[in-house]
Every structure is written in C-alpha cells, then in structure tokens.
N, C-alpha and C positions, 0 to 999 in steps of 0.2 A: 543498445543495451546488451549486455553480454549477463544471459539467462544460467543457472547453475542448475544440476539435476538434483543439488543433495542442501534441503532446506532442512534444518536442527528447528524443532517448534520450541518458543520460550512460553513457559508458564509462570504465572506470578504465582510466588511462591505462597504467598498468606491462604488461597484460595485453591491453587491449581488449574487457575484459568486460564484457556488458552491464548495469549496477548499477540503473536503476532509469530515469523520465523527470521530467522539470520542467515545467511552464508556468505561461504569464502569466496572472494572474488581477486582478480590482478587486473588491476584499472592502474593506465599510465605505471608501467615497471611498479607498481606495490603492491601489494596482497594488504586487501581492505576487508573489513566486514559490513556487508547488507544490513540492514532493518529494514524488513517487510509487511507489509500489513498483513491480515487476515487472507487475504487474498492473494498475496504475493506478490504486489506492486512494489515497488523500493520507497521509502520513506528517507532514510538518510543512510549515508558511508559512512561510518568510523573505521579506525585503525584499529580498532582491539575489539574480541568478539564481546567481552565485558562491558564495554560500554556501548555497544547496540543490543546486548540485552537488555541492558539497564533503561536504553531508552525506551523498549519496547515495554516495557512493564508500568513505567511511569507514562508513556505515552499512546500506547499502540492502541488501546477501547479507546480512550477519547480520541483521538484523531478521526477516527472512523466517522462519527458525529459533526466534524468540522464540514464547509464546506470545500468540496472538489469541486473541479473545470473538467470539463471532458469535451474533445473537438474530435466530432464526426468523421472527417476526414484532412489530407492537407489543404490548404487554402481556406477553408472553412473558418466561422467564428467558435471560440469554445463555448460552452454553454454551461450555465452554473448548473451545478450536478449535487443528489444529495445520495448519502449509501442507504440500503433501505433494508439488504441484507449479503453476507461476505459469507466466501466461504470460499475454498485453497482452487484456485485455476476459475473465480467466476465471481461477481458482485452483480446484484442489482441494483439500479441506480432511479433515482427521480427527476426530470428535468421540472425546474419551477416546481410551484405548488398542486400539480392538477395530479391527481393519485393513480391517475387512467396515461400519462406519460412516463412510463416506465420503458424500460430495458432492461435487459439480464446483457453483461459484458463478459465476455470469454478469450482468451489468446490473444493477438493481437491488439485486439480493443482494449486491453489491460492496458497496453503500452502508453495509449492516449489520454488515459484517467490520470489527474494528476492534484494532488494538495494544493491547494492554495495557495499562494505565496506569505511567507511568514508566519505561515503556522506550525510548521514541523521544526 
C-alpha cells in the first residue's frame, strides 16, 4: 500500500463530526482518491475526491461498527475482529466476545485490519 503524508479530515456536514479522511493517491498510472477510516486504514478508491467524501459521510461511523478480520501475521488465520475505539495512527480492537482480548493496533498492524468483505 502506498501511504500519503497529507490526510484532508471530512466532516459531516449537519453535525461537524469527524467521519473519516481522504487522500490523493497514483495507483496503476491514475490519481485516485483514498477513503479512510477514523484510523487511516483505506476503505475504498474512487476517482474524485467528492465522492470518497461522500462516501465517508454516509459510511465512515457505521463501518466502524461492522465487523473487521485481522491476521496476526502471514500464514496465520484472520480472526474476527471488533473496533472498540479509533483514533488517527491506532485502533483498538476486540477479538471474540471476551472484553479481557483486546489489542490496541498501531503502524503496521494497521495494514493487517481489514473490512469485511462486502461491507464497504
């Protein structure tokens, strides 16, 4: 993944809440735009930064809620993953129900946390 330094934060607008951040990226010869979580992980690429705002506003708090997979390392199995609390370079995470399996995820580990499939 090709990380950017310069994250624009979107806020919905009704409230001023902070939903998520964008940036510019050139993936495969085009200049795309990021939607990122709370945390900065990538959620989806569009082609216009207007419509990864857009998505971020209608999507970026609940997403958060859904479940995530996160895999320990490579070879490893993913493990269903819940967010517990987000914030820019760092999430904490729940594995299962047991409220005593937690993690705090930072840098790297970021890379490994990933949406669900078919939820974003």
């Amino acid at each position: 993944m090709t990380r950017t330094g310069r994250l624009e934060p979107v806020h919905r607008e009704e409230d001023g809440e902070l939903v998520g951040y964008v940036s510019a990226q050139r993936r495969d010869d085009a200049d795309v735009w990021v939607a990122r979580a709370l945390f900065g992980s990538v959620l989806r690429v569009f082609p216009g930064r207007e419509e990864a705002a857009e998505f971020l506003r209608r999507l970026g708090l609940p997403l958060l809620a859904e479940r995530w997979w996160y895999r320990p390392s490579e070879g490893t199995a993913e493990r269903p993953t819940s967010l517990v609390e987000a914030r820019l370079g760092a999430v904490t995470v729940r594995f299962g129900h047991d409220p005593r399996d937690t993690a705090v995820l930072s840098g790297a580990e970021l890379d490994r946390l990933r949406l669900h499939e078919g939820t974003a």
